[in-house]
C-alpha positions as CSV (number, residue, x, y, z in Angstrom):
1,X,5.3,-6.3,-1.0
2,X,8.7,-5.4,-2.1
3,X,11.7,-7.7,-0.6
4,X,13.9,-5.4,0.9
5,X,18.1,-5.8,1.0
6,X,20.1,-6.7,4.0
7,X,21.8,-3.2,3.0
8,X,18.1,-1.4,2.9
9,X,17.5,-3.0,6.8
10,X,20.5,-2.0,7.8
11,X,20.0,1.7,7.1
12,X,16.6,1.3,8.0
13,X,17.5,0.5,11.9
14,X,18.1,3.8,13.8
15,X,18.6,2.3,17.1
16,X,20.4,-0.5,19.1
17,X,17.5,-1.0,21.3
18,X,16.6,-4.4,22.7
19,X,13.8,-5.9,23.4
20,X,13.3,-7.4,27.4
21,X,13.6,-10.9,27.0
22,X,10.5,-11.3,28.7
23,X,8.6,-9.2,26.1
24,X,9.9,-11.8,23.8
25,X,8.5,-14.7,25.4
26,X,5.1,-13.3,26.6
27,X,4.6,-12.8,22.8
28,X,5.8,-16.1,21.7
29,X,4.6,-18.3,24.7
30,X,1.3,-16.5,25.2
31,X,0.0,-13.8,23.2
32,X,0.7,-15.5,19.5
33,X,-0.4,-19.1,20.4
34,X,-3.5,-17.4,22.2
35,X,-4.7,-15.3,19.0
36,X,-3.8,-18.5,16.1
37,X,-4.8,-21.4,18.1
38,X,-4.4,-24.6,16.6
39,X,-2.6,-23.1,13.4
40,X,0.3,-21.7,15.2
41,X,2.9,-24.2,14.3
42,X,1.7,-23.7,10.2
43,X,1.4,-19.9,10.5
44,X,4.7,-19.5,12.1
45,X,6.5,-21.7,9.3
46,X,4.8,-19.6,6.4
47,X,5.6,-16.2,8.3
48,X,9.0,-17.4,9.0
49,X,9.1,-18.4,5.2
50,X,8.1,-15.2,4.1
51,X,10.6,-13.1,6.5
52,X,13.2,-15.1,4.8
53,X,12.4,-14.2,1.4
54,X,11.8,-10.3,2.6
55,X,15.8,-10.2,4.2
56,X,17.5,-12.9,1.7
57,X,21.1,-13.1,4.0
58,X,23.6,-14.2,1.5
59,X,26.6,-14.9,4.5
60,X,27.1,-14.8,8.4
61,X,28.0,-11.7,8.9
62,X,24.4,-10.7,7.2
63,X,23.1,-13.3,9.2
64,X,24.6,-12.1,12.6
65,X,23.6,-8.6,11.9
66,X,20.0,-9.2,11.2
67,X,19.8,-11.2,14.4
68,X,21.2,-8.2,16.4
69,X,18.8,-5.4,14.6
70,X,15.9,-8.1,15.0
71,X,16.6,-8.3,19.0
72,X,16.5,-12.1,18.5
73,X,19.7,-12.8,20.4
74,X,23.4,-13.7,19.1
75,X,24.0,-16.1,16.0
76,X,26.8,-18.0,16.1
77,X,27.7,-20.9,14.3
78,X,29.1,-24.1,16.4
79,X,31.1,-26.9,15.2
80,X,31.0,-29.9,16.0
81,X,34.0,-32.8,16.1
């Protein structure tokens, strides 16, 4: 598979849709950990991995824009003093 550019997402994503939250979480909670068992916690690293080399986000503004198209929720970045 070809890794794509934050600038080929971007284009790609027609809509502002968002998913329910609770679609979200029946996947995550439920449905995923159902279907991989005991190899959730590897899988989910190597796909999470994988994603990351697919989208390579070079700054935060990348970063917080693939977490809006995514549906994933809001990145922000706190500091701490």
């Amino acid at each position: 598979m070809k890794p794509a550019s934050t600038q080929t997402f971007q284009k790609e994503a027609k809509t502002d849709q968002l998913v329910p939250l609770f679609a979200y979480e029946l996947l995550r909670d439920i449905l995923i950990p159902e279907m991989l068992g005991n190899d959730t916690d590897e899988i989910s690293y190597w796909v999470g991995k994988h994603i990351a080399r697919t989208f390579p986000l070079l700054s935060n503004e990348e970063i917080s824009s693939f977490f809006k198209e995514a549906a994933w929720g809001r990145f922000r970045i706190s500091r701490t003093e």
